[in-house]
N, CA, C and O atoms as a printed pandas DataFrame, in Angstrom:
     atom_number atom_name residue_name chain_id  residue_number  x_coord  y_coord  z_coord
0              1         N          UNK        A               1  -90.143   86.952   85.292
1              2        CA          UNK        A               1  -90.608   85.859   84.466
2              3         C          UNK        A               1  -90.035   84.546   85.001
3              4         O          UNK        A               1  -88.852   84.493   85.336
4              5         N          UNK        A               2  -90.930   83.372   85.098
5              6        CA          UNK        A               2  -90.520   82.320   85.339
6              7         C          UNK        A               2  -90.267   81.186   84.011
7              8         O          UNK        A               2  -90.934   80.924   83.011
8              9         N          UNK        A               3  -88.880   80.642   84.584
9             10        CA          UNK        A               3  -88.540   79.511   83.613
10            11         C          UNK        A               3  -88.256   79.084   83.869
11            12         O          UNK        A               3  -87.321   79.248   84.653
12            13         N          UNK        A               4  -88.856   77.702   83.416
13            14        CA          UNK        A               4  -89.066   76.069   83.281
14            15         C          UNK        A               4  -88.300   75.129   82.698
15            16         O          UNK        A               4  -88.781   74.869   81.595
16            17         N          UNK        A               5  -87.184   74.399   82.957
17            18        CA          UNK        A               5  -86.630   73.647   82.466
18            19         C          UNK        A               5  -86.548   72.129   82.648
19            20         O          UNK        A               5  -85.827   71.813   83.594
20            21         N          UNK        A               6  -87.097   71.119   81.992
21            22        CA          UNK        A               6  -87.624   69.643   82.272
22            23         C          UNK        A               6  -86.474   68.956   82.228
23            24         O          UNK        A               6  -85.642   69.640   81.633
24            25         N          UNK        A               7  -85.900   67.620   82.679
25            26        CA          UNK        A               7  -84.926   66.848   82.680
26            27         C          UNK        A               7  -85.446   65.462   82.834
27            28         O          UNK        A               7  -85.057   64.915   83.866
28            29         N          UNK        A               8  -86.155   64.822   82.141
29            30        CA          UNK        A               8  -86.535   63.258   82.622
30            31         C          UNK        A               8  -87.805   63.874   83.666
31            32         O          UNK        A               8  -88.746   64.640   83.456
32            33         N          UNK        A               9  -87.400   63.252   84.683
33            34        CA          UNK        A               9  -88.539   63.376   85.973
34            35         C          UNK        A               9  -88.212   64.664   86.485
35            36         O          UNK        A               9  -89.187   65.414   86.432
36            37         N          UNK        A              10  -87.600   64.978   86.770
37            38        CA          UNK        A              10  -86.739   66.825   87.423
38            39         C          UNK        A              10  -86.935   67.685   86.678
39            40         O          UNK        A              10  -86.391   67.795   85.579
40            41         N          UNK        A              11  -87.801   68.489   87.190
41            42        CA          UNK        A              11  -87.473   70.077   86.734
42            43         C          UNK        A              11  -87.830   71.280   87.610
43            44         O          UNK        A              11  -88.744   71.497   88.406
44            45         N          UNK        A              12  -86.691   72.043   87.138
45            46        CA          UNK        A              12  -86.039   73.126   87.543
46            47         C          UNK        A              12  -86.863   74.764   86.937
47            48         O          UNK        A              12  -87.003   75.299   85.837
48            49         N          UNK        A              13  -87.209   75.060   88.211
49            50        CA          UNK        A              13  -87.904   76.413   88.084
50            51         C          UNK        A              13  -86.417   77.640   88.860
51            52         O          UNK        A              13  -85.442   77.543   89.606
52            53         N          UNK        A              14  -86.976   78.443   88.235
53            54        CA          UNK        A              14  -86.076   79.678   88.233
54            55         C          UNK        A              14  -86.381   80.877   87.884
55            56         O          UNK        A              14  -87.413   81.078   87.243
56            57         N          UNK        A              15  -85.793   81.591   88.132
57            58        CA          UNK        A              15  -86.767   83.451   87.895
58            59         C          UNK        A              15  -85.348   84.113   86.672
59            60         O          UNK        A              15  -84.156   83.901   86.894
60            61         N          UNK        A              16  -85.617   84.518   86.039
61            62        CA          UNK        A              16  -85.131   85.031   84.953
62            63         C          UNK        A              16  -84.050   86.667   85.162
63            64         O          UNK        A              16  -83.081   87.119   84.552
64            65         N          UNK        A              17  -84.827   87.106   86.278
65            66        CA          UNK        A              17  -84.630   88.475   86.919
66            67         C          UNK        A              17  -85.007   88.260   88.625
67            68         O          UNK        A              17  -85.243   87.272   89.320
68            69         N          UNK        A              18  -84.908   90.039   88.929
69            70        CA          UNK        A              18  -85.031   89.694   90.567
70            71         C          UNK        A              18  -85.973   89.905   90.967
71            72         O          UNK        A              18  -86.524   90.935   90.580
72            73         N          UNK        A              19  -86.566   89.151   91.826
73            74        CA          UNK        A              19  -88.606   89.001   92.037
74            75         C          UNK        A              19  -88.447   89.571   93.711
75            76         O          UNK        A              19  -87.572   89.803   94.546
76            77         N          UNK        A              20  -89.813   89.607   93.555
77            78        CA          UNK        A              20  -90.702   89.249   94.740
78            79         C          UNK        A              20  -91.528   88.407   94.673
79            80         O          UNK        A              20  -92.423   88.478   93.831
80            81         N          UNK        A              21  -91.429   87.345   95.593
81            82        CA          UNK        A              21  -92.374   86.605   95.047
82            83         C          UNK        A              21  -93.621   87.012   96.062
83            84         O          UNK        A              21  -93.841   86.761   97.247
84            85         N          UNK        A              22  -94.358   87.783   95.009
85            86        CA          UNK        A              22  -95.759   88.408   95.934
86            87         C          UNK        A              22  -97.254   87.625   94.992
87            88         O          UNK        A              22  -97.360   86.641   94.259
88            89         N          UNK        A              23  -98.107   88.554   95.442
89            90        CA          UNK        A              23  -99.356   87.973   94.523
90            91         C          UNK        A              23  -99.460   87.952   93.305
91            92         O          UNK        A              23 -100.220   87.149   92.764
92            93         N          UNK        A              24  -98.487   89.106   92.384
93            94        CA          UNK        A              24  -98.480   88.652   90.943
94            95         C          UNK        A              24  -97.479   87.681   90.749
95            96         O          UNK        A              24  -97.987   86.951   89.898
96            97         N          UNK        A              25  -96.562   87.303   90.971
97            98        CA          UNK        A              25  -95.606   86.273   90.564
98            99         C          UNK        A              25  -95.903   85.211   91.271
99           100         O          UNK        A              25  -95.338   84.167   90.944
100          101         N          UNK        A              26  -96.815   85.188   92.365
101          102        CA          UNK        A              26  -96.971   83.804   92.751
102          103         C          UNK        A              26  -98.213   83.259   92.281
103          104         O          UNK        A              26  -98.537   82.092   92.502
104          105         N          UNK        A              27  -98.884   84.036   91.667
105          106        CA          UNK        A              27 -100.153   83.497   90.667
106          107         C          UNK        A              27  -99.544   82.546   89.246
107          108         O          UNK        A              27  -99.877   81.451   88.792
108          109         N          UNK        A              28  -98.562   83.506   88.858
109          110        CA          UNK        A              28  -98.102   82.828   87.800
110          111         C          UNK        A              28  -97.153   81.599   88.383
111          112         O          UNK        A              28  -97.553   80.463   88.132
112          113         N          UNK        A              29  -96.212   81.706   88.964
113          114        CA          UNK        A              29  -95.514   80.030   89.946
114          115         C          UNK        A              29  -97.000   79.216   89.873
115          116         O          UNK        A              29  -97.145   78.432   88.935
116          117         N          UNK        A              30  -98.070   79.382   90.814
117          118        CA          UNK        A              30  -98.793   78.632   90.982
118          119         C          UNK        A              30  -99.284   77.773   89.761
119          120         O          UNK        A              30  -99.393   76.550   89.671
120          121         N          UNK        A              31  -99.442   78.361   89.217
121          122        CA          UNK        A              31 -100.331   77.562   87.995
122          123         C          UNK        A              31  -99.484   77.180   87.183
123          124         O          UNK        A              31  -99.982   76.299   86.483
124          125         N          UNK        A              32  -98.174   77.446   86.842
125          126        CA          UNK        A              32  -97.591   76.858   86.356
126          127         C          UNK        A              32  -96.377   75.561   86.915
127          128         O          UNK        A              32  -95.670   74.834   86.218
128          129         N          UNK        A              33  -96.479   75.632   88.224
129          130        CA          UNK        A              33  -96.337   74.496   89.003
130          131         C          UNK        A              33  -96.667   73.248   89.138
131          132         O          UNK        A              33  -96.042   72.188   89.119
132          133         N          UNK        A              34  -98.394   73.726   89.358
133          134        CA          UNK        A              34  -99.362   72.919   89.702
134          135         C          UNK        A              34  -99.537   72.236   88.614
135          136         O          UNK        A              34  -99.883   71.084   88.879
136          137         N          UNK        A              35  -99.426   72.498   87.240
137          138        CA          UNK        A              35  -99.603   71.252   86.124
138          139         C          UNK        A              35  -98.434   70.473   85.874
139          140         O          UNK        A              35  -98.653   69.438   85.244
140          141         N          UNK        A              36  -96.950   70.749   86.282
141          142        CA          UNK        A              36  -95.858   69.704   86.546
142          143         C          UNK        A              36  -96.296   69.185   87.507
143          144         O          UNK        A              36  -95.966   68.025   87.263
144          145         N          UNK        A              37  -96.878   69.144   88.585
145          146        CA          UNK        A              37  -97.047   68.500   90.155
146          147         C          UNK        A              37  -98.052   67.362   89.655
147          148         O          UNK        A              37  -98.008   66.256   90.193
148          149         N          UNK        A              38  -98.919   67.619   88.668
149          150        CA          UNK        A              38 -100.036   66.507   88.213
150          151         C          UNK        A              38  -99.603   65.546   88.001
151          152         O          UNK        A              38 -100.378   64.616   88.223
152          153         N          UNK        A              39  -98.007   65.094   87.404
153          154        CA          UNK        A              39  -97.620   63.933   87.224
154          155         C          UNK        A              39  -96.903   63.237   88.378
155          156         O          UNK        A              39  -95.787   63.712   88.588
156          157         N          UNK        A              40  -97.181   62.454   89.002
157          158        CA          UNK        A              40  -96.619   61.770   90.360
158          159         C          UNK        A              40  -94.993   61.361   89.850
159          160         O          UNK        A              40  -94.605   61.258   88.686
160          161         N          UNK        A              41  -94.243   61.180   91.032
161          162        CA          UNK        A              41  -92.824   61.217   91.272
162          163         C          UNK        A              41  -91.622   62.016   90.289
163          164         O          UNK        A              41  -90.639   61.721   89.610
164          165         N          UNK        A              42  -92.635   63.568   90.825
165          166        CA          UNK        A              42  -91.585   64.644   89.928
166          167         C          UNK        A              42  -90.602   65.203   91.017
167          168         O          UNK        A              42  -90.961   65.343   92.186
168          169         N          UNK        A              43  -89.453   65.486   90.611
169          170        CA          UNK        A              43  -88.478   66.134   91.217
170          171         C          UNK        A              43  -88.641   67.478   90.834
171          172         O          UNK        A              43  -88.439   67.930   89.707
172          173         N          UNK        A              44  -89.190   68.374   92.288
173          174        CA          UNK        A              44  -89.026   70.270   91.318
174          175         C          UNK        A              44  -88.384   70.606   92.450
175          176         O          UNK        A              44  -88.529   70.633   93.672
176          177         N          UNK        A              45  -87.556   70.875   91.519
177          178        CA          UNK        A              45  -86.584   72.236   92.259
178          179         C          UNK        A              45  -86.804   73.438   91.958
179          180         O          UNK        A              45  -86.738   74.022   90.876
180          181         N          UNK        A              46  -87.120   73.841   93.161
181          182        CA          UNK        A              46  -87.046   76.065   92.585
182          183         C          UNK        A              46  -86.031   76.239   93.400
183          184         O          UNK        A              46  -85.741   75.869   94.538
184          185         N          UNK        A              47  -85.322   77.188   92.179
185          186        CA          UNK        A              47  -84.210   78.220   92.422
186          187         C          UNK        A              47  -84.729   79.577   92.867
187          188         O          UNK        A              47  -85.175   80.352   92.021
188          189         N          UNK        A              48  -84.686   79.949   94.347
189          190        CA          UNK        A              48  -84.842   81.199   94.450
190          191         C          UNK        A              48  -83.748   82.182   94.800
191          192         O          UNK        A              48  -83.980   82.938   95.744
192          193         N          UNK        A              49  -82.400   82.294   94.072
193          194        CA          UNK        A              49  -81.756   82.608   93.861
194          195         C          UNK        A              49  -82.068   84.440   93.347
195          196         O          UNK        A              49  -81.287   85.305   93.744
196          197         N          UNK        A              50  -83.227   84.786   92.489
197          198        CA          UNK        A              50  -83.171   85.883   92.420
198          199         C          UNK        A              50  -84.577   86.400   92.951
199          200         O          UNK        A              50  -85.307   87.186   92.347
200          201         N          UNK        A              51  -84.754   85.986   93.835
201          202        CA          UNK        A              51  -86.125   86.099   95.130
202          203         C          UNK        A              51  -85.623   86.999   96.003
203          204         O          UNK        A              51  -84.941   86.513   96.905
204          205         N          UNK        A              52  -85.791   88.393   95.993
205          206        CA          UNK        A              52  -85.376   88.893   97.304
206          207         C          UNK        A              52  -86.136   88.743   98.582
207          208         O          UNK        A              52  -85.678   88.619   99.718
208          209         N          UNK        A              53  -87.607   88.783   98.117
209          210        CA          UNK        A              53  -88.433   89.257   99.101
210          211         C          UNK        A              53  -89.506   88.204   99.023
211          212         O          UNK        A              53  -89.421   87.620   97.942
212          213         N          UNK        A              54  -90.438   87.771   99.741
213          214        CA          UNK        A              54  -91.588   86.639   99.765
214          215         C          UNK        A              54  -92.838   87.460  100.941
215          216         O          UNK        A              54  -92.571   87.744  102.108
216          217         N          UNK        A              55  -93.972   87.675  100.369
217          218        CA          UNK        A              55  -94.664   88.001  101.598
218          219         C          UNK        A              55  -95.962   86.736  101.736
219          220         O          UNK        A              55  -96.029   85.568  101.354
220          221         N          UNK        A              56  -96.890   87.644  102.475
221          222        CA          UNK        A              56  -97.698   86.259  102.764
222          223         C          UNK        A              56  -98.300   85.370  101.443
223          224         O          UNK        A              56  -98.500   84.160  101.341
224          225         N          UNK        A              57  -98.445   86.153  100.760
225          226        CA          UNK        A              57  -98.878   85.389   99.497
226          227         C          UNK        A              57  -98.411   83.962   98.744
227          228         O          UNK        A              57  -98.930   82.849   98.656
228          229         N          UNK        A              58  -97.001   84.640   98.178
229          230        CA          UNK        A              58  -95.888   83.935   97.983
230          231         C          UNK        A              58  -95.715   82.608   99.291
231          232         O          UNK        A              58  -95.944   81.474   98.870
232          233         N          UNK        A              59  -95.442   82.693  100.364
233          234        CA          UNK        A              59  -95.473   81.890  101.080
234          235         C          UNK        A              59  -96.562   80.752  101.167
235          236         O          UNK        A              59  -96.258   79.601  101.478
236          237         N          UNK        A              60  -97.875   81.155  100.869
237          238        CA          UNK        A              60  -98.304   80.531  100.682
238          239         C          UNK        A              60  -99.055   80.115   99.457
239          240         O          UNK        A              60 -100.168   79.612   99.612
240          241         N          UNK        A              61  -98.544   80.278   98.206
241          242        CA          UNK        A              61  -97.902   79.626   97.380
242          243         C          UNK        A              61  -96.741   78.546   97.604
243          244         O          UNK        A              61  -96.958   77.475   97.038
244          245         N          UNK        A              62  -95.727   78.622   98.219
245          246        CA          UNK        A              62  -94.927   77.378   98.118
246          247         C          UNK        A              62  -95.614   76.127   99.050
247          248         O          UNK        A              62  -95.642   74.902   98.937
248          249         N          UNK        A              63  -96.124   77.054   99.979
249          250        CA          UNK        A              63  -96.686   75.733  100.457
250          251         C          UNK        A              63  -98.032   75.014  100.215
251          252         O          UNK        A              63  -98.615   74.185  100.913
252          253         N          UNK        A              64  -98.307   75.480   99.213
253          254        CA          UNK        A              64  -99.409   74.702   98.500
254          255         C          UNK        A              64  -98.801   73.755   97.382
255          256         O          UNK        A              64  -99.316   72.652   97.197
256          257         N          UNK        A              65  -98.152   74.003   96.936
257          258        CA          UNK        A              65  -96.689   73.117   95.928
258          259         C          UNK        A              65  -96.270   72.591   97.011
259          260         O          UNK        A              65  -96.882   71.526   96.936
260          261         N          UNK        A              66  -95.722   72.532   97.911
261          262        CA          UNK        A              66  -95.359   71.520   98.989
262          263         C          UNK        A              66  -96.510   70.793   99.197
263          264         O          UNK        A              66  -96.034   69.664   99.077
264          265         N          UNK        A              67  -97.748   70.613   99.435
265          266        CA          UNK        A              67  -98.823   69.903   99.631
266          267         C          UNK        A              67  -99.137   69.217   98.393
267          268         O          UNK        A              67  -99.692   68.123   98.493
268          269         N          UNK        A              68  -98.821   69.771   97.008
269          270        CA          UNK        A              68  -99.554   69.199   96.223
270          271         C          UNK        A              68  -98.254   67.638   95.801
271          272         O          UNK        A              68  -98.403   66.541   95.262
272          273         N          UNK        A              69  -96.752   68.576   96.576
273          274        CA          UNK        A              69  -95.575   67.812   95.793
274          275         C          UNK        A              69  -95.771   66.141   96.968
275          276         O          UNK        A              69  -95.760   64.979   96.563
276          277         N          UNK        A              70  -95.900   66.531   98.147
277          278        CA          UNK        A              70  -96.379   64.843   98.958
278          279         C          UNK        A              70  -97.654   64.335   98.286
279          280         O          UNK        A              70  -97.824   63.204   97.829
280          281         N          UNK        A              71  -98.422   65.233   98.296
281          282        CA          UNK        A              71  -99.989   64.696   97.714
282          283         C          UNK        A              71  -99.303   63.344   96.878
283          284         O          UNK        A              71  -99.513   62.160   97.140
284          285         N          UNK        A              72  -98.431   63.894   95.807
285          286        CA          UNK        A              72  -98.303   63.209   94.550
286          287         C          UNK        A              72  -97.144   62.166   94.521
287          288         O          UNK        A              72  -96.987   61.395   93.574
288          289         N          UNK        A              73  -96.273   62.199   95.721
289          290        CA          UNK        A              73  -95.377   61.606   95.630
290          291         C          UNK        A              73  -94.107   62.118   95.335
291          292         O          UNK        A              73  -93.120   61.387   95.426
292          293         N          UNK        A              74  -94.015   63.327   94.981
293          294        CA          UNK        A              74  -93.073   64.033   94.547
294          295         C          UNK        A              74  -91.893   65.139   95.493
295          296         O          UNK        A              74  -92.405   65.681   96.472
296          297         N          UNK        A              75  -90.703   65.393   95.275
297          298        CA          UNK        A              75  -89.873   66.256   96.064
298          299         C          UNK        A              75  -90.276   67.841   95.291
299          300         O          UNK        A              75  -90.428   68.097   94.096
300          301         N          UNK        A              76  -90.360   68.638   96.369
301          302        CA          UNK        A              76  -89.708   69.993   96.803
302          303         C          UNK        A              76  -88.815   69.808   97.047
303          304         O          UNK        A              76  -88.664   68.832   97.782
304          305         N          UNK        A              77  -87.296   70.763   96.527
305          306        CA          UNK        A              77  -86.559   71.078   96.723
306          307         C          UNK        A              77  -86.202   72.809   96.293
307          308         O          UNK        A              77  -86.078   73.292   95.168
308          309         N          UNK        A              78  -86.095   73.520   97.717
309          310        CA          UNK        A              78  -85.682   74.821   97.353
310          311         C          UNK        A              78  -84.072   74.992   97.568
311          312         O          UNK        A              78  -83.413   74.504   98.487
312          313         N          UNK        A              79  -83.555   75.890   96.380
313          314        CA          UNK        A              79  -82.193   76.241   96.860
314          315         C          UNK        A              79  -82.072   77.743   96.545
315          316         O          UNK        A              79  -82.845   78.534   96.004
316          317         N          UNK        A              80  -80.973   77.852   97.011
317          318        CA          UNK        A              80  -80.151   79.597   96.482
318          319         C          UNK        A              80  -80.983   80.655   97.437
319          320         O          UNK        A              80  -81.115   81.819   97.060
320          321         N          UNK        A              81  -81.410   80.309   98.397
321          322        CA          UNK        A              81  -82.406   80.473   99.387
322          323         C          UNK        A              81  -81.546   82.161  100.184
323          324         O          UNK        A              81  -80.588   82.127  100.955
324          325         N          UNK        A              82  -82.125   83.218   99.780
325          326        CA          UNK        A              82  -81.727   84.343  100.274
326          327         C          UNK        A              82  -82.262   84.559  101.866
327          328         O          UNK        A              82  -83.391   84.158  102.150
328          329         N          UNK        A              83  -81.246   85.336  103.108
329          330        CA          UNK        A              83  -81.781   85.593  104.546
330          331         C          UNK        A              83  -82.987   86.063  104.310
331          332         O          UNK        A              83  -83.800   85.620  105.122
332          333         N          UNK        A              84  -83.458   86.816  103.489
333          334        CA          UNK        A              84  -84.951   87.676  104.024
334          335         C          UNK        A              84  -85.823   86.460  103.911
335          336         O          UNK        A              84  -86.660   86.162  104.763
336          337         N          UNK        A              85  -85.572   85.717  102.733
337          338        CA          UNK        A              85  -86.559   84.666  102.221
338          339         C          UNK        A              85  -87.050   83.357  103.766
339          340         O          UNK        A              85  -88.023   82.885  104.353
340          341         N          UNK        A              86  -85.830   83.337  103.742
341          342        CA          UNK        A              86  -85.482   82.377  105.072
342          343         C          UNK        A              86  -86.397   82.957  106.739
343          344         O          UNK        A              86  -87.052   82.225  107.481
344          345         N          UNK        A              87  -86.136   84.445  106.914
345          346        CA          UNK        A              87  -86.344   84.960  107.638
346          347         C          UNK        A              87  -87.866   85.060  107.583
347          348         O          UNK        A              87  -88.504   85.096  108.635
348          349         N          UNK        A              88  -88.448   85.104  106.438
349          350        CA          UNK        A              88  -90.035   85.151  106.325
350          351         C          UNK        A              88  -90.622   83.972  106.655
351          352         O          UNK        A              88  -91.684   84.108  107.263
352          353         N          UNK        A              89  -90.175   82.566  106.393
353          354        CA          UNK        A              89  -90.443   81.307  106.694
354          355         C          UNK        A              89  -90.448   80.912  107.731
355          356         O          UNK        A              89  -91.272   80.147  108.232
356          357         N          UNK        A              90  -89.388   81.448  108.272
357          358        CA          UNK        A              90  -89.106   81.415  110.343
358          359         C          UNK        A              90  -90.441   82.038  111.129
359          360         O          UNK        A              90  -91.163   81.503  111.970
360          361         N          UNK        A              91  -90.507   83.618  110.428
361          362        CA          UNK        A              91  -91.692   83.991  111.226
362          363         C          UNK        A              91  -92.523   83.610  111.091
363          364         O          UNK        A              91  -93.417   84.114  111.771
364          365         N          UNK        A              92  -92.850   82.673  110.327
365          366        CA          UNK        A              92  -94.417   82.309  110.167
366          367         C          UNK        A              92  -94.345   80.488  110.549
367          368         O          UNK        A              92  -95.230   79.634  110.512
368          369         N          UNK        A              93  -92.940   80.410  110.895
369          370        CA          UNK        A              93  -92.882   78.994  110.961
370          371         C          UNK        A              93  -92.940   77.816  110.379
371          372         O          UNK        A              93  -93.108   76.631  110.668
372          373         N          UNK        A              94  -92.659   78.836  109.022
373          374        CA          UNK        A              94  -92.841   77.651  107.567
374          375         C          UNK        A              94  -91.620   76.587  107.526
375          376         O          UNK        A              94  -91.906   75.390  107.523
376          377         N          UNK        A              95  -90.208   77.014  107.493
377          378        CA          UNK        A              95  -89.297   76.612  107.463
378          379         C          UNK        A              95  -89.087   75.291  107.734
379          380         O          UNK        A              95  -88.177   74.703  107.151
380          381         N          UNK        A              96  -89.834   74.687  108.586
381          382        CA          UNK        A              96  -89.679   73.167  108.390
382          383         C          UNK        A              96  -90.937   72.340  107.537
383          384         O          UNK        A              96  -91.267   71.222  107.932
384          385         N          UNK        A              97  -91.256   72.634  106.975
385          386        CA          UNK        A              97  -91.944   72.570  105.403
386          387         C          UNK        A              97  -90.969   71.955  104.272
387          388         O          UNK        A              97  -91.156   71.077  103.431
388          389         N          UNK        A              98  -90.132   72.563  104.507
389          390        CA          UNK        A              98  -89.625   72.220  102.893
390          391         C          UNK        A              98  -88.089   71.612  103.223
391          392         O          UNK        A              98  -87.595   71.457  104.340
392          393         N          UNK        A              99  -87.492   71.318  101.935
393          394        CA          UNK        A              99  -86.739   70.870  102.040
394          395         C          UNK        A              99  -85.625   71.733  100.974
395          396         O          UNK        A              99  -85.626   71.972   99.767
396          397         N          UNK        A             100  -84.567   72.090  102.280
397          398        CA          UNK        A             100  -83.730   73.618  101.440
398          399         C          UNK        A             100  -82.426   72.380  101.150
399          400         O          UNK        A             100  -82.312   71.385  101.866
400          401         N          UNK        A             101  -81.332   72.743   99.733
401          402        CA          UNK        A             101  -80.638   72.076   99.761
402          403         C          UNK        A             101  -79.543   73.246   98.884
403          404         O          UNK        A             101  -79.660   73.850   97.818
404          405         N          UNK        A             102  -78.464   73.190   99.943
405          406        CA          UNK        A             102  -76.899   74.058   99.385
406          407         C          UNK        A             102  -77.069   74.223   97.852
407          408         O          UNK        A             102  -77.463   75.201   97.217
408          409         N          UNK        A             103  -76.526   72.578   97.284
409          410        CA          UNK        A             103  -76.655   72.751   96.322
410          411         C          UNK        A             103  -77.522   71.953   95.421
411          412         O          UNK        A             103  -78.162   71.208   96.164
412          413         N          UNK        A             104  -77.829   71.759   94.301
413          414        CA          UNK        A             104  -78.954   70.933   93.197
414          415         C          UNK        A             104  -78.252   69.360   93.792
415          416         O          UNK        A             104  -77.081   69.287   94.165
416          417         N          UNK        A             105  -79.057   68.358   93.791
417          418        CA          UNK        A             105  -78.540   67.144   93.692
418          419         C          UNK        A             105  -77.942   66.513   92.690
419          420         O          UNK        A             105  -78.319   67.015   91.632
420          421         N          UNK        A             106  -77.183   65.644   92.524
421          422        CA          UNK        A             106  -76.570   65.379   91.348
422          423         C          UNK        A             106  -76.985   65.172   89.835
423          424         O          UNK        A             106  -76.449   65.582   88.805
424          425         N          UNK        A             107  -78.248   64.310   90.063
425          426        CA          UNK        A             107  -79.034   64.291   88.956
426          427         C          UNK        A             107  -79.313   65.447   87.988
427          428         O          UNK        A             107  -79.804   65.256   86.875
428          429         N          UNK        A             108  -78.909   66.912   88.563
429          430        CA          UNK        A             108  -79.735   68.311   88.027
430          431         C          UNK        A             108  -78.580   68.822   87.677
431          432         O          UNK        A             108  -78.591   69.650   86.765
432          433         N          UNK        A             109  -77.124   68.406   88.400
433          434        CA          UNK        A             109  -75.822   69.280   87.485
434          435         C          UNK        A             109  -76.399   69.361   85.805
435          436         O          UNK        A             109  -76.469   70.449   85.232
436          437         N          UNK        A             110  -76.691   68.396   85.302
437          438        CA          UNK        A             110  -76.665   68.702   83.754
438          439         C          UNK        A             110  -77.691   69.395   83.451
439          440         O          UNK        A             110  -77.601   69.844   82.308
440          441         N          UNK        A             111  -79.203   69.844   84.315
441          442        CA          UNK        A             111  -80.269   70.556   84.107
442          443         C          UNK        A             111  -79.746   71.746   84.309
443          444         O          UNK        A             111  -80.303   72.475   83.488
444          445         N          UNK        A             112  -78.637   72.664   85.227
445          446        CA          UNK        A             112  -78.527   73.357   85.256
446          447         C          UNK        A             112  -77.865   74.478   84.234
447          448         O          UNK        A             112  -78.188   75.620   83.906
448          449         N          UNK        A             113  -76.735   73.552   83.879
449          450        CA          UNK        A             113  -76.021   73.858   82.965
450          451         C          UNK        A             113  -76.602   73.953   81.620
451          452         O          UNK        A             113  -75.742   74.293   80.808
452          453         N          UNK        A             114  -78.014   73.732   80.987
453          454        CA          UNK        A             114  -78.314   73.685   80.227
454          455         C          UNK        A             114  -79.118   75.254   79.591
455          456         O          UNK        A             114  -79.601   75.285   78.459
């Protein structure tokens, strides 16, 4: 299950449990993405922190949220970014797509904690 947490302009997506993000969970990301992305200069961060696995699907899912997040003016930011996840992005050459960050930027310490 995915959850959504808003902060001003920032919000923070996150998986509840441990996914794959395949064709059923990236149907649901998608669409529930894509109507935060409608408002120009949003900050989304996804936590894929409990993402083990991403196949082609999923992949391309994020990078349609990456297209829609410049479209609009807005940041991607992925973190908590697991090797396999990483390793799937490499092979396909996604990896310089997005923008991976250690940790949340400052603005989101208090989104997180919430």
């Amino acid at each position: 299950m995915i959850k959504i947490k808003v902060f001003k302009n920032t919000t923070l997506v996150s998986f509840d449990k441990k996914e794959n993000l395949d064709i059923q969970t990236s149907q649901d990301l998608k669409s529930r993405v894509m109507d935060i992305l409608k408002k120009p200069f949003t900050n989304l961060l996804v936590d894929l922190d409990k993402v083990e696995m991403v196949d082609d699907e999923g992949l391309n899912t994020l990078m349609a949220v990456q297209r829609l997040s410049e479209m609009n003016q807005s940041q991607l930011s992925l973190f908590n970014v697991k090797e396999n996840v990483l390793k799937s992005m490499k092979k396909h050459e996604l990896h310089n797509y997005f923008f991976f960050c250690d940790r949340p930027k400052p603005f989101s310490n208090d989104l997180l904690l919430v």
